[in-house]
Each structure stands twice: as structure tokens, then as C-alpha cells.
mmCIF file of the N, C-alpha and C atoms, coordinates in Angstrom:
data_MODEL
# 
_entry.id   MODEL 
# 
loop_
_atom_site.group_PDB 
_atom_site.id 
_atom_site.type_symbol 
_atom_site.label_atom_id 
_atom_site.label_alt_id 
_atom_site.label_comp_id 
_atom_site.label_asym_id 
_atom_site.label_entity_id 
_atom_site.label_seq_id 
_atom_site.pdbx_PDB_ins_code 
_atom_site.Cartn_x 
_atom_site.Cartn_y 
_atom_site.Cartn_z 
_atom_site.occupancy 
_atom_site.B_iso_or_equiv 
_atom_site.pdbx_formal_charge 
_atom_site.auth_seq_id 
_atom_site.auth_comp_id 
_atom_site.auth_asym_id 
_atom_site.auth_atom_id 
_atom_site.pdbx_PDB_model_num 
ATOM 1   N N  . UNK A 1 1  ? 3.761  -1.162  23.241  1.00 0.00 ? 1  UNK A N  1 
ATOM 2   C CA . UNK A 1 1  ? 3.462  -0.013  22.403  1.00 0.00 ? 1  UNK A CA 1 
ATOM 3   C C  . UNK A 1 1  ? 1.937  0.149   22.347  1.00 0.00 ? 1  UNK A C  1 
ATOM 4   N N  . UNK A 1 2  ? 1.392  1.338   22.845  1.00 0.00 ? 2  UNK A N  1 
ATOM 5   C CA . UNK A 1 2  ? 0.131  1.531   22.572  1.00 0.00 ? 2  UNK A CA 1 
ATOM 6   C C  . UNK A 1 2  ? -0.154 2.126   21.124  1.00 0.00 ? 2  UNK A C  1 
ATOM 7   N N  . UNK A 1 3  ? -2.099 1.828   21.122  1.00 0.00 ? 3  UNK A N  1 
ATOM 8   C CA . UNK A 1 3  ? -2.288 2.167   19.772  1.00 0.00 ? 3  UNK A CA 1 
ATOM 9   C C  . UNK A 1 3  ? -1.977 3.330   18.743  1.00 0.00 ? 3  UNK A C  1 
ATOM 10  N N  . UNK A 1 4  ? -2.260 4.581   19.800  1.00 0.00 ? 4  UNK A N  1 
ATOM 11  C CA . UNK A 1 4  ? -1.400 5.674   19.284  1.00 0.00 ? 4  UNK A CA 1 
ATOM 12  C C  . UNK A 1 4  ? -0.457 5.600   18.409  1.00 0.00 ? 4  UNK A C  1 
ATOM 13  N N  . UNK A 1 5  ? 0.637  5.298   19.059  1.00 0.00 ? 5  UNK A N  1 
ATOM 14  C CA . UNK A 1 5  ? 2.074  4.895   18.770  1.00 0.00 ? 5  UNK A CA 1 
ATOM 15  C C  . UNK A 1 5  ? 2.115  4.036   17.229  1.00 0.00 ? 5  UNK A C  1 
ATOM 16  N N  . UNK A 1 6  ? 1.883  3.097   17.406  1.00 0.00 ? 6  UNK A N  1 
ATOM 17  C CA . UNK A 1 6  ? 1.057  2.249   16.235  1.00 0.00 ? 6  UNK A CA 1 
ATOM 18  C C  . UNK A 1 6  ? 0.533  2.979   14.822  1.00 0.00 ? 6  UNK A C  1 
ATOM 19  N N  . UNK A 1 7  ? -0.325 3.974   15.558  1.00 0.00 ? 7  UNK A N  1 
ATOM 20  C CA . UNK A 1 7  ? -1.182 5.009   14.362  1.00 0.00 ? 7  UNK A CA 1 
ATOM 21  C C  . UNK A 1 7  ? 0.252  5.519   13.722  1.00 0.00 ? 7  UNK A C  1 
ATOM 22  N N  . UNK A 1 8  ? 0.276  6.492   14.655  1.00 0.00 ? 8  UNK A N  1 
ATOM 23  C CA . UNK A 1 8  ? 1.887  7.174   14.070  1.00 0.00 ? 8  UNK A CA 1 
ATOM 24  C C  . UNK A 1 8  ? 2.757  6.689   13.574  1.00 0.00 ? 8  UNK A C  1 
ATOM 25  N N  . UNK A 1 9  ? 3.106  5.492   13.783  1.00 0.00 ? 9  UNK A N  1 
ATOM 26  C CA . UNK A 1 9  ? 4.238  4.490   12.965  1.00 0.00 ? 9  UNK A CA 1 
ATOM 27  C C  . UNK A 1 9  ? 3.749  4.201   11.852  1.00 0.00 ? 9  UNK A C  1 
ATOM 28  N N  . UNK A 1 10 ? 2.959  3.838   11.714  1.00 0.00 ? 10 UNK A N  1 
ATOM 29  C CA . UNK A 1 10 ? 2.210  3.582   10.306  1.00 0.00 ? 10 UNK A CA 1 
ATOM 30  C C  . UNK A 1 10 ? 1.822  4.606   9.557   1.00 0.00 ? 10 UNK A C  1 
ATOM 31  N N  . UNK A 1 11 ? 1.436  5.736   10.242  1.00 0.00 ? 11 UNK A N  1 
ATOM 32  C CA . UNK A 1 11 ? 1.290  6.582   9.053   1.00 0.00 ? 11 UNK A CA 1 
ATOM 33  C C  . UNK A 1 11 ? 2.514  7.203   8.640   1.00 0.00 ? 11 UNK A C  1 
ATOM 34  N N  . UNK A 1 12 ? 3.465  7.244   9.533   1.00 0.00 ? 12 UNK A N  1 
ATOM 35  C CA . UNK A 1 12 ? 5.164  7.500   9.226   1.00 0.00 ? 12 UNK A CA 1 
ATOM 36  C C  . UNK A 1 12 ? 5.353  7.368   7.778   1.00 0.00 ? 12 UNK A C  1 
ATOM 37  N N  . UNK A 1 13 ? 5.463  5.495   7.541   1.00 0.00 ? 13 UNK A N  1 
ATOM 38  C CA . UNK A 1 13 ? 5.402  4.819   6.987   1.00 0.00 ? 13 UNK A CA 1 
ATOM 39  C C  . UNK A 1 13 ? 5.202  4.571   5.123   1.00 0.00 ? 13 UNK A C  1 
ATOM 40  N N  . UNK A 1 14 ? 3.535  4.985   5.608   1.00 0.00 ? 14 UNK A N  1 
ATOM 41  C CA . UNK A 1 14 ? 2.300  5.668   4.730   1.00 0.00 ? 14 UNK A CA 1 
ATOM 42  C C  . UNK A 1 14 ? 3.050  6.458   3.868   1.00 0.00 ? 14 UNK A C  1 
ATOM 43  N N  . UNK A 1 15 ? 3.566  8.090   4.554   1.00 0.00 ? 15 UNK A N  1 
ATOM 44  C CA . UNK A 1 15 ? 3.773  8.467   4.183   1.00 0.00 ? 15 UNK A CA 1 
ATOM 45  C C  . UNK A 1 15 ? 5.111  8.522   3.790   1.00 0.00 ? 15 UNK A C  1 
ATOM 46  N N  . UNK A 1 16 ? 5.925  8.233   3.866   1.00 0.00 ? 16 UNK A N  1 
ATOM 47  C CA . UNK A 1 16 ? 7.317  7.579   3.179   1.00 0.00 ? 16 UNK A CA 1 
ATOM 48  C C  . UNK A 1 16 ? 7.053  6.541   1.947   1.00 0.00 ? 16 UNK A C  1 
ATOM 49  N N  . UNK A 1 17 ? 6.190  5.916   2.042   1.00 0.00 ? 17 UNK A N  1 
ATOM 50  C CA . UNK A 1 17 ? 6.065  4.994   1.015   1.00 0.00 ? 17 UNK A CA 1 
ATOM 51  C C  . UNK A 1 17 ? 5.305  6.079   -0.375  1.00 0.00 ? 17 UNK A C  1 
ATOM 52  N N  . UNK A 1 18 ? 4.354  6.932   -0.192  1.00 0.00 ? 18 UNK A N  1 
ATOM 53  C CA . UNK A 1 18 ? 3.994  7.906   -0.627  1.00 0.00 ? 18 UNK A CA 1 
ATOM 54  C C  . UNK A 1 18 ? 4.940  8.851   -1.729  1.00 0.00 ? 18 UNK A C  1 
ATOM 55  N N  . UNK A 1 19 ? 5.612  9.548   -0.909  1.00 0.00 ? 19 UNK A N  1 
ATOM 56  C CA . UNK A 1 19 ? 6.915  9.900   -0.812  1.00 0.00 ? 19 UNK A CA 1 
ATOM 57  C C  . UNK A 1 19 ? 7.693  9.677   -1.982  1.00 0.00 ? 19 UNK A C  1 
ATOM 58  N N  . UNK A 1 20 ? 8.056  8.431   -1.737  1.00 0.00 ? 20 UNK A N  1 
ATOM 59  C CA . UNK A 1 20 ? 9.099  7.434   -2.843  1.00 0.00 ? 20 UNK A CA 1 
ATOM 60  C C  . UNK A 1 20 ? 8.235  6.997   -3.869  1.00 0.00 ? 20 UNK A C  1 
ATOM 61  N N  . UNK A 1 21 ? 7.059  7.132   -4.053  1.00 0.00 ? 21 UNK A N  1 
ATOM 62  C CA . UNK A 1 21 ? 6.672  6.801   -5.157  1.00 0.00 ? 21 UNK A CA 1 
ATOM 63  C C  . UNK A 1 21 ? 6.211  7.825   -5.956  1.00 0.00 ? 21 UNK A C  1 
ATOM 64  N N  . UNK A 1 22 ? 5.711  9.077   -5.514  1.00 0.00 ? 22 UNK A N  1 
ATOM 65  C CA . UNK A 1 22 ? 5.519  10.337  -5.882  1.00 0.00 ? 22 UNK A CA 1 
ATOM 66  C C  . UNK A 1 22 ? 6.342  11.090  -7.031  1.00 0.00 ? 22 UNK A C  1 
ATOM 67  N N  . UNK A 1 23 ? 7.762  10.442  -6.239  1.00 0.00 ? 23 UNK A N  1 
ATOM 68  C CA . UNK A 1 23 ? 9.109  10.807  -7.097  1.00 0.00 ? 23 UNK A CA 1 
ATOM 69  C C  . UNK A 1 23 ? 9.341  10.217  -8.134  1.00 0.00 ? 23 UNK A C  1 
ATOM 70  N N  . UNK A 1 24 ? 8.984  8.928   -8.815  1.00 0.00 ? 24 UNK A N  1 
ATOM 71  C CA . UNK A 1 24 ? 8.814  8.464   -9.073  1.00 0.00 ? 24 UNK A CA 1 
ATOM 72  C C  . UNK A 1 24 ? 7.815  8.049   -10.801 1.00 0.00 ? 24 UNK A C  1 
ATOM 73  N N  . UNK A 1 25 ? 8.151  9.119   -11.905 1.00 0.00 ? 25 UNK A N  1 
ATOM 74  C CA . UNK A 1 25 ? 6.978  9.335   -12.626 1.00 0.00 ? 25 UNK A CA 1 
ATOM 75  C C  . UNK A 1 25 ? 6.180  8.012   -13.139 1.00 0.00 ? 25 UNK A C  1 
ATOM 76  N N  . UNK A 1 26 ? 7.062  6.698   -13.304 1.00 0.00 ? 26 UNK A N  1 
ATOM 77  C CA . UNK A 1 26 ? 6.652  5.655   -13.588 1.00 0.00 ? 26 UNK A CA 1 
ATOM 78  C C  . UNK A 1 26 ? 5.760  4.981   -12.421 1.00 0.00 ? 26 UNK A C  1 
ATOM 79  N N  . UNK A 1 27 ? 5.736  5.018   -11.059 1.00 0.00 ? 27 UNK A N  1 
ATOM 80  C CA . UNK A 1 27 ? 5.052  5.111   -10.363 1.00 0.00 ? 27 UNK A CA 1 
ATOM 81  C C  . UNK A 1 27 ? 5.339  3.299   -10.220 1.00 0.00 ? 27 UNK A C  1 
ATOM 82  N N  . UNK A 1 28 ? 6.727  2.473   -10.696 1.00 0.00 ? 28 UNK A N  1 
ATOM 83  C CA . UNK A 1 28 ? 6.840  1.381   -10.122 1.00 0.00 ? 28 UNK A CA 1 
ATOM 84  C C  . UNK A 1 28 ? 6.389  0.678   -8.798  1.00 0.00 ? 28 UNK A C  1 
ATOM 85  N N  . UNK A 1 29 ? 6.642  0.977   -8.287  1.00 0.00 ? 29 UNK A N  1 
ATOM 86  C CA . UNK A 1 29 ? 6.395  1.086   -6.404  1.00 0.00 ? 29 UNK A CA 1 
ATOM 87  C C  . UNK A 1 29 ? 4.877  0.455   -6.738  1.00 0.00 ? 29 UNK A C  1 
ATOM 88  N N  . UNK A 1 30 ? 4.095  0.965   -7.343  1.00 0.00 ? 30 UNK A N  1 
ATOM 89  C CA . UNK A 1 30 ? 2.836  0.565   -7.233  1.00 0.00 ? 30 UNK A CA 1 
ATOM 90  C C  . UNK A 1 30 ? 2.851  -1.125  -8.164  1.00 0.00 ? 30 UNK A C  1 
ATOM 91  N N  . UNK A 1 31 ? 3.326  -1.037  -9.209  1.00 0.00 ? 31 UNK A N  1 
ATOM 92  C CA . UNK A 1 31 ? 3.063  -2.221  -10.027 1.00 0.00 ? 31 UNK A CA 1 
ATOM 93  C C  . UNK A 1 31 ? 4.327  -3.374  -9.199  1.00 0.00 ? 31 UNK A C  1 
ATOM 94  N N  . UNK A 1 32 ? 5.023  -3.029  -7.855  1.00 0.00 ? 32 UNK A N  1 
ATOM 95  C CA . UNK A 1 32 ? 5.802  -3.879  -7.398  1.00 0.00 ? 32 UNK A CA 1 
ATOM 96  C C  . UNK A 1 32 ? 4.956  -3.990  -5.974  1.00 0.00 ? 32 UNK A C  1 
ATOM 97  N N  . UNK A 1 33 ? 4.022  -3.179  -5.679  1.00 0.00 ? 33 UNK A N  1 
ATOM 98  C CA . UNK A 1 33 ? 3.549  -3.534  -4.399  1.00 0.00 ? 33 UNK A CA 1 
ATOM 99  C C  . UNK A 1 33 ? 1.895  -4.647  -4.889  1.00 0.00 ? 33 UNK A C  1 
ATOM 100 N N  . UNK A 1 34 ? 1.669  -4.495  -6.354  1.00 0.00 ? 34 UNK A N  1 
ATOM 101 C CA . UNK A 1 34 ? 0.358  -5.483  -6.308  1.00 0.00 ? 34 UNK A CA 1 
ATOM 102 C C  . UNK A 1 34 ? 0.885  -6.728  -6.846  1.00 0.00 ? 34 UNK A C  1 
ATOM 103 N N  . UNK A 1 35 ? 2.378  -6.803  -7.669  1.00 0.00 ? 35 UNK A N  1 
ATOM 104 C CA . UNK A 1 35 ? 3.055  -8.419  -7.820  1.00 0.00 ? 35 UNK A CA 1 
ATOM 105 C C  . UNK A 1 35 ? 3.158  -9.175  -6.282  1.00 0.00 ? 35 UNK A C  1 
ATOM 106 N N  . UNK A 1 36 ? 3.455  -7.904  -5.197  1.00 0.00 ? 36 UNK A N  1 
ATOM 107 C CA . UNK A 1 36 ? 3.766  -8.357  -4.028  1.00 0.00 ? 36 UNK A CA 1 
ATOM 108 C C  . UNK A 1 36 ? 2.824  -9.314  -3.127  1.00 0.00 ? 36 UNK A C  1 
ATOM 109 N N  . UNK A 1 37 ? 1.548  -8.513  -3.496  1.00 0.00 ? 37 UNK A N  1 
ATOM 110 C CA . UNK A 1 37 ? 0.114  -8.822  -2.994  1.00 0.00 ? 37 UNK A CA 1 
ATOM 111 C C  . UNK A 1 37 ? -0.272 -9.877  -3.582  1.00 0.00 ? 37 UNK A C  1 
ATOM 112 N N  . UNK A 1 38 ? -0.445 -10.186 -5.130  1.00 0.00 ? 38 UNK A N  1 
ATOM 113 C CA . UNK A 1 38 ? -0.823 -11.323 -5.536  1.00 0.00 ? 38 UNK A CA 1 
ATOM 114 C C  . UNK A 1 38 ? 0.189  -12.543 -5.407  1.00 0.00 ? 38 UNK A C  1 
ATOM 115 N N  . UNK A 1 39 ? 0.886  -12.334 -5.103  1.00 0.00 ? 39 UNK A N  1 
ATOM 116 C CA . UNK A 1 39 ? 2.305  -13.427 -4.631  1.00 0.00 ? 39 UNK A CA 1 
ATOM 117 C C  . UNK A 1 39 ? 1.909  -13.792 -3.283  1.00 0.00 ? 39 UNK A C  1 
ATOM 118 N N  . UNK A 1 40 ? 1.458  -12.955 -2.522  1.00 0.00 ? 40 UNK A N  1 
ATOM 119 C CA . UNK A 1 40 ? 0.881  -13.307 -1.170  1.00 0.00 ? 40 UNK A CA 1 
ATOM 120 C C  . UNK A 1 40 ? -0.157 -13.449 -0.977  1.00 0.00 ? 40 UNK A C  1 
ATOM 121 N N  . UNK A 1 41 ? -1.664 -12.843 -1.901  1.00 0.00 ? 41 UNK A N  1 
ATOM 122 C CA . UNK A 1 41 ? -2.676 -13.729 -1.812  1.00 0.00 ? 41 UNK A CA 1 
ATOM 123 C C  . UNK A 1 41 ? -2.815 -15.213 -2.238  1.00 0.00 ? 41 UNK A C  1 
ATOM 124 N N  . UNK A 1 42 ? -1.790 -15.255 -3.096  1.00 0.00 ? 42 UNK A N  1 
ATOM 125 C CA . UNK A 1 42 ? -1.898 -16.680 -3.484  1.00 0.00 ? 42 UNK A CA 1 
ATOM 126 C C  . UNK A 1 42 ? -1.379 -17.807 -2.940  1.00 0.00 ? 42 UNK A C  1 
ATOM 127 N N  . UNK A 1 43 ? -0.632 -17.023 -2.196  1.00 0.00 ? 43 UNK A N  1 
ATOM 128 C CA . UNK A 1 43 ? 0.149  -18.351 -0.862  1.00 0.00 ? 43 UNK A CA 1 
ATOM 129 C C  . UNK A 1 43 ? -0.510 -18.475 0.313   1.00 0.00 ? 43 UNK A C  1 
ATOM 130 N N  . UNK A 1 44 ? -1.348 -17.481 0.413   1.00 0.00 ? 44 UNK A N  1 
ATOM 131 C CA . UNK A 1 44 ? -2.400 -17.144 1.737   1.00 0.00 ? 44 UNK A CA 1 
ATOM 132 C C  . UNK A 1 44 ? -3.835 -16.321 1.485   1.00 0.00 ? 44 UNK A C  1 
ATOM 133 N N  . UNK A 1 45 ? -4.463 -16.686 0.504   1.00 0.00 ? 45 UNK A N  1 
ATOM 134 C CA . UNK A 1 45 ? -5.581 -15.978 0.276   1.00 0.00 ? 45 UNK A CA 1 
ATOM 135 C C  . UNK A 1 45 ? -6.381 -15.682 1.684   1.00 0.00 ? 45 UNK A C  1 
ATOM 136 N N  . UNK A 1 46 ? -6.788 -14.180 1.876   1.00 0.00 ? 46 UNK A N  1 
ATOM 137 C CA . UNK A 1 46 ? -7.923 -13.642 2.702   1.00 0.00 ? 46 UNK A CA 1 
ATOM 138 C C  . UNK A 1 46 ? -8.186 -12.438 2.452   1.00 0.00 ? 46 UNK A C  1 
ATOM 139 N N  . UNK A 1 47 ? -9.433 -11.973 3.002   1.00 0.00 ? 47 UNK A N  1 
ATOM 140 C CA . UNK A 1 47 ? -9.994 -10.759 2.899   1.00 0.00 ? 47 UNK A CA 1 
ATOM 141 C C  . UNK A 1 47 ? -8.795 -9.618  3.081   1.00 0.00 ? 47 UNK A C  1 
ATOM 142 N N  . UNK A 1 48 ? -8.257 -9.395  4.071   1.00 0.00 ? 48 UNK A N  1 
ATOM 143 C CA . UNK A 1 48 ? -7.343 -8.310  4.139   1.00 0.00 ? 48 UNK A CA 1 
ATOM 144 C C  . UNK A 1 48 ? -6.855 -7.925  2.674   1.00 0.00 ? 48 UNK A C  1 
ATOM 145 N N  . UNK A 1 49 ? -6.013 -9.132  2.195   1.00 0.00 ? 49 UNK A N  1 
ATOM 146 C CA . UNK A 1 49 ? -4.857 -9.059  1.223   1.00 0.00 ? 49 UNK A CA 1 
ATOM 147 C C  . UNK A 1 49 ? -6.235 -8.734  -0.187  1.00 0.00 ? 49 UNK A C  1 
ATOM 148 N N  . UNK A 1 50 ? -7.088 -9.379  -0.358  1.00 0.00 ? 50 UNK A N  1 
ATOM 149 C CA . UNK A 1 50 ? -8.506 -9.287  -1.151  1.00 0.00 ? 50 UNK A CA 1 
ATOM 150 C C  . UNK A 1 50 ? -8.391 -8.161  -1.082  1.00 0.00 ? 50 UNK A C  1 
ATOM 151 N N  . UNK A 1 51 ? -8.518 -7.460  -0.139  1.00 0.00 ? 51 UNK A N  1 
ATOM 152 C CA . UNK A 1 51 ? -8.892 -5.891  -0.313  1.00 0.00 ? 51 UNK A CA 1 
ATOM 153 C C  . UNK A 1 51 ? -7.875 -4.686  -1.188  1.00 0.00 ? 51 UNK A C  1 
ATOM 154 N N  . UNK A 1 52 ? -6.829 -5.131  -0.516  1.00 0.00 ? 52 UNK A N  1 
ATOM 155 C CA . UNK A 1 52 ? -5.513 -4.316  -1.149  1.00 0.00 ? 52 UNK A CA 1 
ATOM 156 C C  . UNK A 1 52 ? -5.201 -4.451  -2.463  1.00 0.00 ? 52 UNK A C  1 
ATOM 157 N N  . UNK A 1 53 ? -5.443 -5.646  -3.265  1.00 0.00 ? 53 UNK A N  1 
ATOM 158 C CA . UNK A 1 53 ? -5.709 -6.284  -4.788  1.00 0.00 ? 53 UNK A CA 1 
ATOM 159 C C  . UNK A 1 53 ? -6.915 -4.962  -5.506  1.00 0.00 ? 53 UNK A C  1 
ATOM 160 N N  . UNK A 1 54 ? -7.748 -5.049  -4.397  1.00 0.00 ? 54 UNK A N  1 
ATOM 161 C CA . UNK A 1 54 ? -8.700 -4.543  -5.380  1.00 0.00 ? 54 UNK A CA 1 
ATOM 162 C C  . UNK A 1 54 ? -8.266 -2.827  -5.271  1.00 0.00 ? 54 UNK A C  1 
ATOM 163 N N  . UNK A 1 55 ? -8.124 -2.552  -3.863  1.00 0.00 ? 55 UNK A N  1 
ATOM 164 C CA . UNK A 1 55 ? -7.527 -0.948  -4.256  1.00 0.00 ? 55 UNK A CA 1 
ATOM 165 C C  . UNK A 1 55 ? -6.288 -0.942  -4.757  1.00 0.00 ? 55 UNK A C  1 
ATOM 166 N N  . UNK A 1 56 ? -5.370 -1.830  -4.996  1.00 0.00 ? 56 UNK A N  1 
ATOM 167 C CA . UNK A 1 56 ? -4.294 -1.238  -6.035  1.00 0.00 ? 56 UNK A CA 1 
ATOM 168 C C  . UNK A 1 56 ? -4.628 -1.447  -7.768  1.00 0.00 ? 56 UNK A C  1 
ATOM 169 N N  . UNK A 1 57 ? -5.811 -1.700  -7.845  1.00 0.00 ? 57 UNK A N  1 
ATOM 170 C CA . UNK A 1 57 ? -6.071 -1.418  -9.140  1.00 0.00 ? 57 UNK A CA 1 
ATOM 171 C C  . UNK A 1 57 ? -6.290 0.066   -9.337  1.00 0.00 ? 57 UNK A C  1 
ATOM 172 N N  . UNK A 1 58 ? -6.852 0.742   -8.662  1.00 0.00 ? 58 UNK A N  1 
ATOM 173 C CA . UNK A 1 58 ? -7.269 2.090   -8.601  1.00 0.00 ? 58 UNK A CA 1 
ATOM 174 C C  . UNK A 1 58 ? -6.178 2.738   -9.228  1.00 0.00 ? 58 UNK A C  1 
ATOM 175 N N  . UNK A 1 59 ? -6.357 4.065   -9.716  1.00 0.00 ? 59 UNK A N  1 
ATOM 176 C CA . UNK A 1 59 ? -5.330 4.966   -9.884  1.00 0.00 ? 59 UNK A CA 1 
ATOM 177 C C  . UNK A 1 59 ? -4.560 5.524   -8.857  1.00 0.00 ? 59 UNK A C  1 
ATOM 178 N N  . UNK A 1 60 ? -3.358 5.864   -9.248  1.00 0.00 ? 60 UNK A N  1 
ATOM 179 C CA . UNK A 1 60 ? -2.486 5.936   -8.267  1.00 0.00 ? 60 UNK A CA 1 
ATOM 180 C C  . UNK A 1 60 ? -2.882 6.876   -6.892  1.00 0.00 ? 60 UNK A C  1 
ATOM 181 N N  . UNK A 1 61 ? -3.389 8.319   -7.781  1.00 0.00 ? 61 UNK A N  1 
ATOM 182 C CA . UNK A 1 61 ? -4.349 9.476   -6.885  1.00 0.00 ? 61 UNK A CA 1 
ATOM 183 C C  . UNK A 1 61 ? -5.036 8.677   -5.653  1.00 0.00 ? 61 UNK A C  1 
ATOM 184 N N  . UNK A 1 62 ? -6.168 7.174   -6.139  1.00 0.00 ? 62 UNK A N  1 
ATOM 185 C CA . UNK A 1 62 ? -6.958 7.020   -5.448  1.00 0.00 ? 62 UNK A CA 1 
ATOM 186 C C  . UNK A 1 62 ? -6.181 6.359   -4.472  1.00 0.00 ? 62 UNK A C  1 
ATOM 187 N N  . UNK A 1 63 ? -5.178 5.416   -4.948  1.00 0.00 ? 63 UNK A N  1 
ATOM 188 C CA . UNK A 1 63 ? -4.397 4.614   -3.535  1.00 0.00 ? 63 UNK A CA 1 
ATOM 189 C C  . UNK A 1 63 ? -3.595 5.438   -2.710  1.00 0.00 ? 63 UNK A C  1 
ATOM 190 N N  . UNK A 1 64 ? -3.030 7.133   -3.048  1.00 0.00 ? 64 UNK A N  1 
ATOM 191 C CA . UNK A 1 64 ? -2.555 7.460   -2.124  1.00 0.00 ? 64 UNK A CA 1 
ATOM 192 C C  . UNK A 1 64 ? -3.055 8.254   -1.254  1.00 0.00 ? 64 UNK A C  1 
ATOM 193 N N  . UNK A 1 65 ? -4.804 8.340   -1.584  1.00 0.00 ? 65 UNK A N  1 
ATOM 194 C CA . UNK A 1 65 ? -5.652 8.773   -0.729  1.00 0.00 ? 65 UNK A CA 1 
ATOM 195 C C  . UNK A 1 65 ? -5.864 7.826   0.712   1.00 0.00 ? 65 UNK A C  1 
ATOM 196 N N  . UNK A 1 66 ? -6.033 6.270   0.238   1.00 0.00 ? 66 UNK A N  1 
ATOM 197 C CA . UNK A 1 66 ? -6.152 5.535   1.385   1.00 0.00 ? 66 UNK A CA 1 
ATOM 198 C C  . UNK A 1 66 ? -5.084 5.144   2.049   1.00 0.00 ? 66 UNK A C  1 
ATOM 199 N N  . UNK A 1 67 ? -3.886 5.176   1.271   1.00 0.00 ? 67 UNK A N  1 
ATOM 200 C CA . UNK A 1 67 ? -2.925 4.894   2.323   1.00 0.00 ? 67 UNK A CA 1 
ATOM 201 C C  . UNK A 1 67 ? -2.361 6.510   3.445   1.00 0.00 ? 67 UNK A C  1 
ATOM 202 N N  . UNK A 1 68 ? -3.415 7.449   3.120   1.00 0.00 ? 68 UNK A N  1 
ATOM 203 C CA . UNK A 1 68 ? -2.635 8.435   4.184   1.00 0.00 ? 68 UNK A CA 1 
ATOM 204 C C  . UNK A 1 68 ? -4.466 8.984   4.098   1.00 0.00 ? 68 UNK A C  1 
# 
């Protein structure tokens, strides 16, 4: 699979995850995707997962700017 392909799958994705949380007025999805993150920085701390901690603090507006 080239990178292209890759791009597009992921932003598929992006935007499905988007999507389902949009619908969503409680906006769970988000307070289940940073339990997710700190459950996994803490079994594997690194920068990547560091990063995603700190933008899912953001408001919801701002995280569904970077994920699409």
C-alpha cells in the first residue's frame, strides 16, 4: 500500500471517528479516547502518545480540527 492510500485510509477514518462523535452531544468518544491514551501512555510512555494527551485536552472544536 502506498502512502497515498494510507492518507486516504486515515482520513476515512478521521472522519468517521468525527462523525460519531459529532452525534454525540456528550461528546463521550472524546473522554473514552484520552482514558485510552493515558492507559497506553502509561504502559508505553513516548512522545507520539505525549502529544495526543496534550491535544485531547483541548476543546472538542480544537481536536476535530487536527484530526481532519
Amino acid at each position: 500500500m502506498n502512502h497515498q492510500k494510507i492518507d486516504q485510509r486515515s482520513l476515512a477514518m478521521a472522519k468517521a471517528i468525527v462523525e460519531k462523535i459529532d452525534r454525540d452531544p456528550a461528546r463521550a468518544g472524546v473522554g473514552k479516547a484520552k482514558a485510552t491514551c493515558q492507559r497506553w501512555y502509561r504502559e508505553h510512555p513516548g512522545p507520539a502518545l505525549g502529544e495526543w494527551l496534550h491535544i485531547l485536552e483541548r476543546s472538542w472544536e480544537e481536536i476535530r480540527r487536527v484530526l481532519l
